[in-house]
N, C-alpha and C positions, 0 to 999 in steps of 0.2 A: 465642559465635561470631557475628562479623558476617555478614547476609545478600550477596550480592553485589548491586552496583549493579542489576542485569538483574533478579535476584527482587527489586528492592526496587520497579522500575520495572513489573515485572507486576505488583505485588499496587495499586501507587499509581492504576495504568489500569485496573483489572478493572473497576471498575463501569462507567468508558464505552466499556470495549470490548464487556460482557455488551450496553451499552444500543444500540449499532450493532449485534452479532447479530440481537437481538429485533426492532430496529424494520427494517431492511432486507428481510428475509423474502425470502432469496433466491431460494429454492427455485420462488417463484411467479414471481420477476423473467425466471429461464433456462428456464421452461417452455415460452415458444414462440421460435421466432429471432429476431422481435421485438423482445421483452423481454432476450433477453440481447444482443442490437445495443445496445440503448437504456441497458443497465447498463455496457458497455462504452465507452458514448460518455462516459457520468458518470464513470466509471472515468480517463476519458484525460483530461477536462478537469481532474481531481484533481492525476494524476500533472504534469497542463502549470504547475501554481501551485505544488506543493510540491516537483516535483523540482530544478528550475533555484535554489530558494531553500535548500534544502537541500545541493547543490554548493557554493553561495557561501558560506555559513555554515561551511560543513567544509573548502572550499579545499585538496581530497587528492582529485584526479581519481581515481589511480590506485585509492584505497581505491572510491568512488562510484562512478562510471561501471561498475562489473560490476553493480551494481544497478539501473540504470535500468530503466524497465519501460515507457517510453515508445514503443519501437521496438516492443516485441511487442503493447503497443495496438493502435499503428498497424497492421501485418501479419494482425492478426484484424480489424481494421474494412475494412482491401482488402480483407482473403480473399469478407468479407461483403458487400460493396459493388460490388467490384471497382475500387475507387476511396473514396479516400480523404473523409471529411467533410469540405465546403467550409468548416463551419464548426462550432468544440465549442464549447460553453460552459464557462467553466472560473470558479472561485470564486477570492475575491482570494488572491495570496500570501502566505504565513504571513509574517511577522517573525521571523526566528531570528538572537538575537544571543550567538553562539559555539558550540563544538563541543558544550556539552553540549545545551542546543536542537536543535542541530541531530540528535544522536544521538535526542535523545527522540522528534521526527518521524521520523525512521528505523525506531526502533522499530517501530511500527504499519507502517508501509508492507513492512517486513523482516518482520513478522509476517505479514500477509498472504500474503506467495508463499509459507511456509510450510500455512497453511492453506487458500491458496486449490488447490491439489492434490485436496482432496476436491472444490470444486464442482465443477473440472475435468475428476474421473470422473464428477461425475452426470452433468454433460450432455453430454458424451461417450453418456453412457449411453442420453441421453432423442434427442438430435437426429444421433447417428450420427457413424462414424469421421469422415466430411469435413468435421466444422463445427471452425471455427479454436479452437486454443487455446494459442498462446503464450503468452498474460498467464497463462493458470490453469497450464502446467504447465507450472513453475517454471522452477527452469537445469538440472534432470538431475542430472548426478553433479555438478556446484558446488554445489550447495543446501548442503550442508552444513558445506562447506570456507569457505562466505561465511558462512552464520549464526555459525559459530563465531569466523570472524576478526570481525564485528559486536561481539559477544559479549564478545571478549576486549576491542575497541574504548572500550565502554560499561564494563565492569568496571576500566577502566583512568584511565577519568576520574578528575578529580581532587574529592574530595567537596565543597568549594567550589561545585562544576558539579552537585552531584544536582537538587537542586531545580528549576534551568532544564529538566532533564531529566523531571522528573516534570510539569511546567506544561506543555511542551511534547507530551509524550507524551498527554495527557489531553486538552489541546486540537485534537492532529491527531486522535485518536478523533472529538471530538464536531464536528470540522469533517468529518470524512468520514461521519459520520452525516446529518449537518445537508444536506451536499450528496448525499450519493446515496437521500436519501430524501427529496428537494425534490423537489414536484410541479410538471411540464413546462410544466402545461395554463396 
């Protein structure tokens, strides 16, 4: 039996998704409000390089757009600020050239509001009910109705497209390591 695209796509990124867990160290990033401003601004310059390049690549608003994650940045750096950063830094644009590229950065990014749920109760946990967290907690009851339509998205490629998929996948990991563990100073 053949694996499906998606397990084929998790086992092909696990070593640079293990290498973004390790090195990130987030748990010390959201310990003070700070730090999780500070992770959130890296967070938004991310989402500002890969989201708009991943739309044009996949060219299906209707599938995209329910995952944008760029609004609930935004919303947690007002809630924090009360006003928006004048200015984010953000990392160059990916290159994605067709839908399997473009699924493979999806990937990771899709993967994250999955996982990011657990940071979202630590520091809930650590800095109280009023500290913003729409990036971390996720869509609610769509969470799972979009992973799967993803899912079925990526499984349906055509295998011609793995490959762009697994280059792509492994390079939005080690670009979002590379940026959100790039030092400010």
């Amino acid at each position: 039996m053949i694996d499906s695209l998606h397990a084929r796509l998790r086992d092909a990124t696990q070593a640079a998704h293990e290498a973004l867990e390790r090195d990130l160290d987030w748990e010390a990033r959201v310990a003070t409000l700070p730090g999780y401003r500070a992770l959130l601004v890296r967070l938004r310059g991310f989402h500002a390089a890969y989201e708009p390049a991943i739309a044009a690549a996949l060219a299906d608003a209707a599938f995209f757009d329910p995952r944008r994650r760029l609004p609930a940045l935004d919303a947690d750096l007002h809630a924090l600020d009360r006003a928006a950063p004048d200015t984010v830094p953000a990392p160059a644009a990916p290159r994605l050239d067709g839908a399997g590229a473009a699924l493979g950065a999806l990937y990771v990014l899709e993967g994250s509001t999955l996982g990011g749920a657990v940071i979202g109760r630590h520091v809930a946990r650590l800095h109280g009910e009023g500290v913003p967290l729409a990036y971390y907690a996720g869509r609610g009851r769509a969470t799972g109705p979009l992973w799967r339509e993803f899912r079925e998205r990526l499984d349906g490629l055509p295998e011609a497209e793995a490959a762009a998929a697994f280059a792509a996948g492994v390079a939005t990991f080690e670009a979002m390591r590379g940026w959100l563990t790039m030092s400010e100073g």
